[in-house]
C-alpha positions as CSV (number, residue, x, y, z in Angstrom):
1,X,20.8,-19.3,18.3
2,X,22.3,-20.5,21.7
3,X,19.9,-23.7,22.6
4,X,20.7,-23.0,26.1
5,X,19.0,-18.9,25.9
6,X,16.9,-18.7,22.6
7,X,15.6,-15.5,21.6
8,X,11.9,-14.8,23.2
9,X,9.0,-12.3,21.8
10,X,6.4,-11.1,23.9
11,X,3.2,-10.0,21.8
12,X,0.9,-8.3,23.5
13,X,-1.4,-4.9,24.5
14,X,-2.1,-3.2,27.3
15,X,-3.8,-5.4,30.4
16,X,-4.0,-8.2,27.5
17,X,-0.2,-8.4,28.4
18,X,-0.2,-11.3,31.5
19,X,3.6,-11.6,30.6
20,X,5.4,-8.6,31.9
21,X,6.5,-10.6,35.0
22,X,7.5,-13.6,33.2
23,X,9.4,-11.2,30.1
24,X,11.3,-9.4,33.5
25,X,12.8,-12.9,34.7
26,X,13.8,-14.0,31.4
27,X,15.8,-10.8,30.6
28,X,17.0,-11.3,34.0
29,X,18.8,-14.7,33.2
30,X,20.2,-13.7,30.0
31,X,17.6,-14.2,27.3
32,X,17.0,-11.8,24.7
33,X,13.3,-10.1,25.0
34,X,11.6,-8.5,22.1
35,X,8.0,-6.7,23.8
36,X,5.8,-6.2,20.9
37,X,3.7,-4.8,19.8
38,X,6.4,-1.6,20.2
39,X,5.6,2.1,19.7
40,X,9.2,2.7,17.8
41,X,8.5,-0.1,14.7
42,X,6.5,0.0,12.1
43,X,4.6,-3.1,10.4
44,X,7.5,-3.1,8.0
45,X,10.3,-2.9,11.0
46,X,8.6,-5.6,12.8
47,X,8.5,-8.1,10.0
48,X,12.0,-7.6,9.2
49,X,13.0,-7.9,13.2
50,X,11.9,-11.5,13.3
51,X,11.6,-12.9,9.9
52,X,16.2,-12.8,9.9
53,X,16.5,-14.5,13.2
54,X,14.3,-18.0,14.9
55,X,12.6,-17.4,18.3
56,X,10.2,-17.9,20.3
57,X,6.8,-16.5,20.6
58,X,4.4,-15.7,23.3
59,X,1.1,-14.2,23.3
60,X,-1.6,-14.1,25.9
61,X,-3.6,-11.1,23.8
62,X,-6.9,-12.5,21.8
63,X,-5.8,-13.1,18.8
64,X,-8.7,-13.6,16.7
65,X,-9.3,-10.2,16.5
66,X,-8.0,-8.0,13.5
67,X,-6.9,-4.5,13.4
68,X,-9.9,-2.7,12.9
69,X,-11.5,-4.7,15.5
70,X,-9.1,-3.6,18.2
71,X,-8.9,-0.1,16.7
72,X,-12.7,0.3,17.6
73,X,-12.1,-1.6,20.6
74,X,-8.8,-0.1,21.9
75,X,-8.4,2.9,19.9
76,X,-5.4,4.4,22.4
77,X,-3.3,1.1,21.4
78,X,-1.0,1.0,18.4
79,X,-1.2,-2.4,16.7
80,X,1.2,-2.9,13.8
81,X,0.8,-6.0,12.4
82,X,-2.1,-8.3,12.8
83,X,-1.0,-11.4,15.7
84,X,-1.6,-14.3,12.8
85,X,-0.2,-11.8,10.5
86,X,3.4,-12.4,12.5
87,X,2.6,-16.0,12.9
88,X,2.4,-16.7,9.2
89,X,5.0,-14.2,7.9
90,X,7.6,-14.9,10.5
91,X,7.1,-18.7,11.4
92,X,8.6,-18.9,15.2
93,X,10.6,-21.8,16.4
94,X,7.6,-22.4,19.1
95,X,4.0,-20.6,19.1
96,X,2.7,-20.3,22.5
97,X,-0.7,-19.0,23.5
98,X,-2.2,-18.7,27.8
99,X,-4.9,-16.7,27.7
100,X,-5.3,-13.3,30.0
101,X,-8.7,-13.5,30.8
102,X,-10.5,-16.3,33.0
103,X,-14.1,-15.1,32.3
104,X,-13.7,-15.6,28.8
105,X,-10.5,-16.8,27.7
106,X,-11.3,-17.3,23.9
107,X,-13.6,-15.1,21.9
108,X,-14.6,-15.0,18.1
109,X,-13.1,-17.8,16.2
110,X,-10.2,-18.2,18.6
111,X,-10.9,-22.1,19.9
112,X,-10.9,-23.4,16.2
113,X,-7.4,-21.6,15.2
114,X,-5.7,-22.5,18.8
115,X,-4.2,-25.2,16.2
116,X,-2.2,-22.7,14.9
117,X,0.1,-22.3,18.5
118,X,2.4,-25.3,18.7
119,X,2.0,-25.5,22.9
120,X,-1.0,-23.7,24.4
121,X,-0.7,-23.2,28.3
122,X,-3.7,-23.6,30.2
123,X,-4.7,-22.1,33.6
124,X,-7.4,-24.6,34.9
125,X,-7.6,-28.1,35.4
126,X,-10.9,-28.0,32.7
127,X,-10.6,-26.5,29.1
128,X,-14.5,-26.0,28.3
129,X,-13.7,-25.9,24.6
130,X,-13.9,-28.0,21.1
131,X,-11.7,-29.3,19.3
132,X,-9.2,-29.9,22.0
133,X,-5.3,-28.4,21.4
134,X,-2.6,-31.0,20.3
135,X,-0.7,-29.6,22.9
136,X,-1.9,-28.6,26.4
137,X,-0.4,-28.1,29.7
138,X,-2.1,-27.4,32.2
139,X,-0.2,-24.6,34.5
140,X,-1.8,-22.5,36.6
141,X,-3.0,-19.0,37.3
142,X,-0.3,-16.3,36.1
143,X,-1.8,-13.8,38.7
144,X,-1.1,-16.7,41.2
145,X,2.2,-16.6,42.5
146,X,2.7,-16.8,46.3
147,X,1.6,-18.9,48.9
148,X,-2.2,-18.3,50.3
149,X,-2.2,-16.0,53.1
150,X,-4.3,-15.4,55.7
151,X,-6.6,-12.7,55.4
152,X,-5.2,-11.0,58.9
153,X,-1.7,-11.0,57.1
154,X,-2.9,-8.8,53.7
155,X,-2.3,-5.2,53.3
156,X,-5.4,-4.2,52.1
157,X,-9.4,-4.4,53.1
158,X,-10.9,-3.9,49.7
159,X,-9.4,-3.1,46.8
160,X,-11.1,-1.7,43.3
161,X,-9.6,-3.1,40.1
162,X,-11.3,-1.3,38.0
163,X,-12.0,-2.4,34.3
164,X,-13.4,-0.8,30.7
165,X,-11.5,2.8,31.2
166,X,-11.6,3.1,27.4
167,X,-15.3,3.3,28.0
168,X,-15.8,5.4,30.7
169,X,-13.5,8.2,29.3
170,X,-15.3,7.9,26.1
171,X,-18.5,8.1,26.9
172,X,-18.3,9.7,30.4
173,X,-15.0,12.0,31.1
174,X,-12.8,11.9,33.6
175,X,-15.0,14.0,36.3
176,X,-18.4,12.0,35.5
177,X,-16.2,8.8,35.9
178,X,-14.9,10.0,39.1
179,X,-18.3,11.2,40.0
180,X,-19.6,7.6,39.6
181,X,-17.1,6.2,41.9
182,X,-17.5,8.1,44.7
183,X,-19.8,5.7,46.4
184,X,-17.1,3.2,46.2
185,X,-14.0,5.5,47.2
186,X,-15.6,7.1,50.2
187,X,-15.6,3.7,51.8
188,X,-11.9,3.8,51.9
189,X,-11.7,0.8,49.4
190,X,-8.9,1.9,47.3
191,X,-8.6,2.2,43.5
192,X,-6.0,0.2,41.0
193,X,-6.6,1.3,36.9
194,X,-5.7,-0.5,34.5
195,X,-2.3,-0.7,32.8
196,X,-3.3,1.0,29.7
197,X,-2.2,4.3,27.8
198,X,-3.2,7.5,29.6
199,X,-3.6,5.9,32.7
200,X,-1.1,8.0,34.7
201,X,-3.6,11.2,33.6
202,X,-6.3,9.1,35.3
203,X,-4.1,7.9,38.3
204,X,-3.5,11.8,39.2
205,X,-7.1,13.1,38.9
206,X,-7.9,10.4,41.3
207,X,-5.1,11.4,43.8
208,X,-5.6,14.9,43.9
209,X,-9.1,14.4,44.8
210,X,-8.3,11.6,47.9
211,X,-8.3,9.1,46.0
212,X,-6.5,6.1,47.5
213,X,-4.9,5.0,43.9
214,X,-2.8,2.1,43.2
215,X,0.2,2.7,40.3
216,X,-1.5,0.7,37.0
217,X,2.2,-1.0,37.0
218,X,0.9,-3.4,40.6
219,X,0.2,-6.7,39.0
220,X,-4.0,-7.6,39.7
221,X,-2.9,-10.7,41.0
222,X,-0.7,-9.6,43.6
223,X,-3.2,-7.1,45.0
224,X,-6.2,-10.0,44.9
225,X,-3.4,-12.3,47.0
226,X,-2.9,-9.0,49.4
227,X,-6.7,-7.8,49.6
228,X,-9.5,-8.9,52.3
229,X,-12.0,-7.9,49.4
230,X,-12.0,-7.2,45.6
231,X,-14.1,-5.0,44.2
232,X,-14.7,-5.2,40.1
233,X,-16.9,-4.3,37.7
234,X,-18.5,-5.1,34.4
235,X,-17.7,-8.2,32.7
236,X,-13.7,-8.5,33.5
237,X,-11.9,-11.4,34.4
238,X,-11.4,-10.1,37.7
239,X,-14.2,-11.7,39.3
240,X,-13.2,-14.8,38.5
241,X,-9.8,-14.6,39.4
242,X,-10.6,-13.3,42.3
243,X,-12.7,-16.5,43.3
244,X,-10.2,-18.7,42.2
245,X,-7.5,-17.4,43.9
246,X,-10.1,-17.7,47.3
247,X,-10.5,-14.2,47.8
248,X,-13.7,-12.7,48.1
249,X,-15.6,-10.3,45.2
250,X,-18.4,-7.8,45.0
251,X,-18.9,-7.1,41.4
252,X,-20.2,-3.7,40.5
253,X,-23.5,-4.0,38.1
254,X,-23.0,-1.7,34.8
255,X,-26.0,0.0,33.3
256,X,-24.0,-0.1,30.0
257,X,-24.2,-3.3,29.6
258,X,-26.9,-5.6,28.3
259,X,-29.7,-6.7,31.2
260,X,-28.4,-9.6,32.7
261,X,-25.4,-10.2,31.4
262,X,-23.4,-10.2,34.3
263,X,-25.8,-12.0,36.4
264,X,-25.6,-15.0,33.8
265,X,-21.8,-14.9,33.8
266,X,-21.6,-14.9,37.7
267,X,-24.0,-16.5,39.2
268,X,-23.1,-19.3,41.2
269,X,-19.4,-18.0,41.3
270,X,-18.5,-18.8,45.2
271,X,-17.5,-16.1,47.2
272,X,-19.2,-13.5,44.2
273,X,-22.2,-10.9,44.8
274,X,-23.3,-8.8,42.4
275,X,-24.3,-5.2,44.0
276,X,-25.2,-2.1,42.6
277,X,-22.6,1.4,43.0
278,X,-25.5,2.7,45.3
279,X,-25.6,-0.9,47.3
280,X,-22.2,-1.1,48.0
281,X,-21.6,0.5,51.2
282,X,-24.6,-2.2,52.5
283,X,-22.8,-5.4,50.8
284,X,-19.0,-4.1,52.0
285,X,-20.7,-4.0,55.7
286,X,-21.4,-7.7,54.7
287,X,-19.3,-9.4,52.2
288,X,-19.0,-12.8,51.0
289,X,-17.2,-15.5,52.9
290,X,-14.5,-16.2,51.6
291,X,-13.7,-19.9,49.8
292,X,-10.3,-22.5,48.9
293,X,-8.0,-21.5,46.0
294,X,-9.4,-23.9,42.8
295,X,-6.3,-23.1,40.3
296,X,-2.4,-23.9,40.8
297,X,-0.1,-21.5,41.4
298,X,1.9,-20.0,38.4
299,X,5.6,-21.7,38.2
300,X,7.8,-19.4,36.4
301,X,10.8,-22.1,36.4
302,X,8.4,-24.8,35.4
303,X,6.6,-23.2,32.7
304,X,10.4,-22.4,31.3
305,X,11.6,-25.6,31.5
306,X,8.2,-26.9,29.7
307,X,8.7,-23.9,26.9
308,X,12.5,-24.7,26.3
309,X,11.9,-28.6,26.3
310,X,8.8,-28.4,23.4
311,X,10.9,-25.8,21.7
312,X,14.5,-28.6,22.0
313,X,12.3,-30.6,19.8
314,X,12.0,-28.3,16.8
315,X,14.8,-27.2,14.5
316,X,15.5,-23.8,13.6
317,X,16.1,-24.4,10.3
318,X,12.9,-26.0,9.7
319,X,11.0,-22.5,9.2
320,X,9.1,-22.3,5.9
321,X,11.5,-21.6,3.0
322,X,10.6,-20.5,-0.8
323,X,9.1,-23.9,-1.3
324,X,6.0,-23.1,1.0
325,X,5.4,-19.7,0.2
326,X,1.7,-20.1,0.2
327,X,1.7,-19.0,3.4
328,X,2.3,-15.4,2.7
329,X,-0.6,-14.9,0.0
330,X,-3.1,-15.7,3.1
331,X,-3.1,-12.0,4.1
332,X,-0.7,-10.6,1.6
333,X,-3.4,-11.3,-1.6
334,X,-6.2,-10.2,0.9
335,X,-4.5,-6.9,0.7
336,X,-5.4,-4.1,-1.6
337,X,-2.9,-2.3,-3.9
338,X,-1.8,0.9,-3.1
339,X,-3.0,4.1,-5.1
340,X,-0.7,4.4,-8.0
341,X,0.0,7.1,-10.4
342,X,0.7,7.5,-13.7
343,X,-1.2,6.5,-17.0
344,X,-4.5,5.8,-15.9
345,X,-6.3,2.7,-17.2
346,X,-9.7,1.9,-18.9
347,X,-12.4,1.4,-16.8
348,X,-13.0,-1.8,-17.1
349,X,-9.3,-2.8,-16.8
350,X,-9.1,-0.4,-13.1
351,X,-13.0,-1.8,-11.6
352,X,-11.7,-4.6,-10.3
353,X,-9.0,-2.7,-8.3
354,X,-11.3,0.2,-7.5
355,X,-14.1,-2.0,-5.6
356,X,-11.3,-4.0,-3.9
357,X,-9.9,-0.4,-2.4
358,X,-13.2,0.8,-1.7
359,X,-14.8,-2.4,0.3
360,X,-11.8,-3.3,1.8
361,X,-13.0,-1.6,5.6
362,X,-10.6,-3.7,7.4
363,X,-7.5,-1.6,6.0
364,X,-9.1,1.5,7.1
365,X,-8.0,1.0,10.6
366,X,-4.5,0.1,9.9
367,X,-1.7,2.6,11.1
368,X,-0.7,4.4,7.8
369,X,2.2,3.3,5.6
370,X,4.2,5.6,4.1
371,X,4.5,4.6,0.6
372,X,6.2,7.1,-1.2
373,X,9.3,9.1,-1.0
374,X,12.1,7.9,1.3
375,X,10.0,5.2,2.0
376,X,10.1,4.1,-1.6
377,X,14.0,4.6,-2.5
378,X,14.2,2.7,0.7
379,X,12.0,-0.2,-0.9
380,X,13.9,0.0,-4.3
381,X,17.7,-0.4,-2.3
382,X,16.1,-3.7,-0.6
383,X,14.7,-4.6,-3.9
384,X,18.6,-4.2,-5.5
385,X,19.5,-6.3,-2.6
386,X,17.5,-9.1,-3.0
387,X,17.7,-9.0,-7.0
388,X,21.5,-9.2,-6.3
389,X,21.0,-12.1,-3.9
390,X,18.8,-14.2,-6.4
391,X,21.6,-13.6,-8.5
392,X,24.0,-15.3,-6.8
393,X,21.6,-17.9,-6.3
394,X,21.1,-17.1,-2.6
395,X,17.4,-17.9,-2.8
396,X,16.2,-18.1,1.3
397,X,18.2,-14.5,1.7
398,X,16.9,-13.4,-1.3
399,X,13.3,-14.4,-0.7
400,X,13.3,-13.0,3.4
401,X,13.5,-9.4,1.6
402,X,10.7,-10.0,-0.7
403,X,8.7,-11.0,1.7
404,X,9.2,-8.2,4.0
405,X,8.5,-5.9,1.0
406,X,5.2,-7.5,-0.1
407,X,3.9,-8.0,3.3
408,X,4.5,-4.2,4.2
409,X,2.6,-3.6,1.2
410,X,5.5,-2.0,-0.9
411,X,3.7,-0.3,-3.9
412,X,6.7,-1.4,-6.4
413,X,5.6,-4.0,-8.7
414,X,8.6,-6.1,-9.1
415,X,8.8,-7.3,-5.6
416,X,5.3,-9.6,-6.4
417,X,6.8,-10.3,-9.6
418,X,9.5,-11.4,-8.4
419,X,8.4,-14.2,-5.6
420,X,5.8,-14.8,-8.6
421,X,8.7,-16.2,-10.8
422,X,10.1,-17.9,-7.9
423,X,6.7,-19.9,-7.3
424,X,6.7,-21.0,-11.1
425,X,10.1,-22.4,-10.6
426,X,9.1,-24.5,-7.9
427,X,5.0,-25.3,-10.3
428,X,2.9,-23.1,-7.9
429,X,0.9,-22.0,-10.5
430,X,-1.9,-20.6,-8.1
431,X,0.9,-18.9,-6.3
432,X,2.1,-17.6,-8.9
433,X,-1.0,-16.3,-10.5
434,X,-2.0,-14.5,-7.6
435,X,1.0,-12.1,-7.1
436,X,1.3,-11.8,-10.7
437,X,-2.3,-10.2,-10.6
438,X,-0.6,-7.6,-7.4
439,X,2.3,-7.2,-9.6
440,X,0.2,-5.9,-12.4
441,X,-1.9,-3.9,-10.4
442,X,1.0,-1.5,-9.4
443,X,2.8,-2.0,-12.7
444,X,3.1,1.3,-13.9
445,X,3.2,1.4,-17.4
446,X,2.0,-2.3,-17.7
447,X,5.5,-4.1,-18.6
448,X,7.3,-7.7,-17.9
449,X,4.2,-8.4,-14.8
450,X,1.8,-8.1,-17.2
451,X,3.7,-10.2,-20.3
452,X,4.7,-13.3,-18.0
453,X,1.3,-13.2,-17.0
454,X,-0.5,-13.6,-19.7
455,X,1.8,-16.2,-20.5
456,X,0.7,-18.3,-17.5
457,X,-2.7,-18.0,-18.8
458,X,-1.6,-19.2,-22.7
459,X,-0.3,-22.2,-21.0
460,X,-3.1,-23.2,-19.2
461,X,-5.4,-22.8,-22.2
462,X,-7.4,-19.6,-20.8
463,X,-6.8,-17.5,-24.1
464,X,-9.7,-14.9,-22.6
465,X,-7.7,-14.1,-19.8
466,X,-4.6,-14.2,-21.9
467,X,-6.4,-11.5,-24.3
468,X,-7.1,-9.2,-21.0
469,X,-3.9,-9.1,-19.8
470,X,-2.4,-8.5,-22.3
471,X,-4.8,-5.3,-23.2
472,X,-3.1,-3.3,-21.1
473,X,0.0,-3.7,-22.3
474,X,-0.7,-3.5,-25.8
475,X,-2.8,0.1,-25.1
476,X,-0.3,1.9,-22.2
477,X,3.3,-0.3,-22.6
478,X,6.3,0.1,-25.4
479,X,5.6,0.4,-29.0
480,X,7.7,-2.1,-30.4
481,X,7.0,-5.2,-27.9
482,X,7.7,-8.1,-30.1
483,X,7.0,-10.4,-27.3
484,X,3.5,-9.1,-26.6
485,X,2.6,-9.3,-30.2
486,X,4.0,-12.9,-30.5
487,X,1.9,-14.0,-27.6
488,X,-0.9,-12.4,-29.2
489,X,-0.5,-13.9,-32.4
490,X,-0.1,-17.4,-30.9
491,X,-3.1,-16.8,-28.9
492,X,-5.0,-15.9,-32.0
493,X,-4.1,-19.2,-33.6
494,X,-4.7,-21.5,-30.6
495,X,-8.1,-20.2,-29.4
496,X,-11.0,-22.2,-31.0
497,X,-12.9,-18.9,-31.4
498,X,-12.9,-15.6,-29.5
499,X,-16.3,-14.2,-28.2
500,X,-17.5,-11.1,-29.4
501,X,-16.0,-8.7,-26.2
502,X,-12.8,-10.5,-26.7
503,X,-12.7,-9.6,-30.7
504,X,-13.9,-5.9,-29.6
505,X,-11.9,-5.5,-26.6
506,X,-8.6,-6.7,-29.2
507,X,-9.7,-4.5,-31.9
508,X,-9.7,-1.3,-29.6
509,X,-6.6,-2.3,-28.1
510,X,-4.8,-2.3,-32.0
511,X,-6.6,0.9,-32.9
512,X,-5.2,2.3,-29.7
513,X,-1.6,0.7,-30.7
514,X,-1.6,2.2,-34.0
515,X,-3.3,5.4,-33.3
């Protein structure tokens, strides 16, 4: 990497993006942008585009929230992989988090896990949350960018940024959403959508019908620095901005949302009223006084220069190698197996698969993996690669593919098994167990996954387990397995005593054997 122009990512959705301006002036001198989350990769091609190469990441999306989450939330948004997902897989050089929203920059779980950014950019002079960041700057309001102006110098009188589209198209249309508006566009105030998919369908309904519409593509903050009057509605950050910025706001009550929730979120806001769509008219006749700017201005050469200096301090080679892998099994062991085929199992040996597939809703919502077909020859070349590069000893190269594999959910066995045998080189027993166990779930007939194993569990005295595993393989794998049957034998003499399902479960397995 060239110190002097790392690589940068971008990770962000729709309006959740506050870095489109910032992404356009770093392309412009000379750094290489990566915008994701991007409609041409998949989960798989995203891991693999930043697990081969350091950079730097930037997000000002909520990240606490998982895929199914934002599907219900944003169902018109394609999200690959998971935020954190990235951030554990693909370790950046520097994490950096500013939030999007002024209202409520943090939401779920986020302030506990802001931890997990190495710099976290902050756009007030107060923070508001606990525990505190190791590492926060202070830098002003991204939407803030030019000098105050006076309000006889700004383009517009009022201006609409309109918020929750996803919820008025659902549950209203486009002509009952238009319908609802027409208090507010018959004044003249114009109309700015958000930047979200679809929008330009939206932006054309409104023209035709004299609409005075504002491309998505305008950023909010230029058009709150170049309006007399905002207009917004619901609980957006708009508002606030707005205030902060010293321009004045009516905020437009929604009957969708729970009684007094904006009132407790505004009041007390200067230069905020709340009005109903009906009131409007009477409150634009009259609108608040406007009050000073209370945030900084947004720097775009400063903030650079305080990215590029935290990120100096870190070396690229410093991102998590073979001997850390822990930090893969956080979402990859989470993970149900594919649906395999083949010999099925005996209930009790598949339950424990079956109840993970079936009560695991958060997959649901995940954009489908092809896991078959080309997809699959495709995951057995990489395999070939990487069993090629372990041969040569080439372990970090080696281990990169493995990862991508496992973490796209590749339904071969021998990719688990593989980073499995590298964690009990290094004693990561626990490691090792647990993609041992995904190995064995898509081990098809139960083979070498299943042997080493129950050989992990003989060496740490849990002959039970050691029993189980090897069930399986006795029942569905070769015939002649001399190392299966040594294991069992061994087991046999160094177990105390066997309970009675262990002595049943062995007898049915030898009566299977042996017909």
């Amino acid at each position: 990497m060239n110190p002097s122009k790392p690589r940068f990512v971008i990770w962000g959705y729709g309006s959740e993006n506050m870095f489109h301006d910032f992404g356009a002036m770093l392309i412009a001198q000379g750094h290489e942008v990566l915008f994701l989350p991007d409609e041409k990769l998949d989960r798989r091609e995203e891991l693999q585009t930043l697990l081969h190469a350091p950079y730097i990441l930037l997000t000002s999306a909520h990240f606490g929230r998982d895929t199914r989450i934002l599907h219900d939330f944003y169902p018109d948004i394609r999200i690959g992989n998971e935020f954190l997902d990235l951030l554990h897989h693909c370790p950046p050089i520097l994490s950096v988090f500013y939030p999007h929203d002024l209202s409520t920059p943090l939401v779920i779980n986020e302030p506990l896990l802001l931890d997990a950014f190495d710099l976290v950019l902050w756009p007030t002079p107060f923070f508001g949350y606990q525990p505190r960041p190791r590492k926060l700057v202070e830098v002003g309001w991204i939407g803030f960018r030019d000098l105050p102006r006076p309000a006889s110098a700004r383009q517009y009188d009022s201006v609409l940024l309109f918020s929750d589209i996803c919820h008025h198209m659902r549950c209203l249309g486009m002509a009952a959403t238009h319908a609802k508006l027409m208090p507010i566009l018959e004044t003249g105030t114009a109309i700015k959508f958000p930047r979200w998919p679809g929008h330009e369908a939206i932006e054309e309904y409104f023209s035709s019908r004299g609409a005075h519409v504002i491309a998505a593509t305008t950023p909010a903050g230029s058009l709150i620095q170049d309006s007399r009057l905002i207009v917004s509605n619901s609980v957006s950050s708009i508002s606030v901005e707005a205030a902060y910025m010293g321009t004045p706001v009516i905020n437009l009550l929604e009957e969708y949302l729970s009684p007094g929730l904006q009132e407790n979120l505004l009041a007390g806001l200067p230069g905020c009223v709340l009005s109903s769509y009906a009131d409007f008219p009477i409150h634009l006749a009259n609108p608040p006084k406007a009050v000073p700017p209370c945030v900084k201005r947004f720097d775009d050469a400063r903030v650079l220069d305080i990215i590029l200096a935290e990120a100096a301090l870190r070396d690229p080679c410093e991102r998590p190698l073979p001997s850390r892998i822990e930090i893969l099994t956080r979402s990859v062991t989470a993970s149900p197996p594919p649906a395999t085929t083949g010999t099925s199992l005996p209930a009790e040996e598949t339950s424990a698969s079956d109840s993970n597939t079936q009560s695991d809703a958060h997959t649901d919502a995940l954009p489908p993996s092809p896991r078959a077909g080309a997809n699959e020859e495709k995951d057995r070349a990489e395999l070939a690669a990487a069993l090629r590069l372990l041969a040569l000893d080439q372990m970090e190269e080696a281990f990169a593919i493995l990862q991508t594999l496992v973490s796209a959910g590749t339904p071969l066995a021998a990719p688990y098994h593989q980073i499995a045998l590298l964690a009990l080189k290094q004693d990561e027993t626990t490691i090792a167990e647990e993609f041992l166990t995904l190995a064995c779930e898509r081990e098809q007939p139960p083979g070498e996954a299943h042997l080493e194993l129950a050989r992990l569990f003989f060496a740490t005295g849990r002959f039970d387990d050691t029993l189980s595993t090897l069930s399986p393989l006795l029942r569905h794998g070769p015939a002649n397995n001399p190392d299966a049957h040594g294991l069992l034998r061994r087991t046999l003499g160094a177990a105390p005593e066997l309970g009675a399902i262990a002595w049943a479960r062995l007898i049915a397995d030898l009566k299977w054997q042996h017909g």
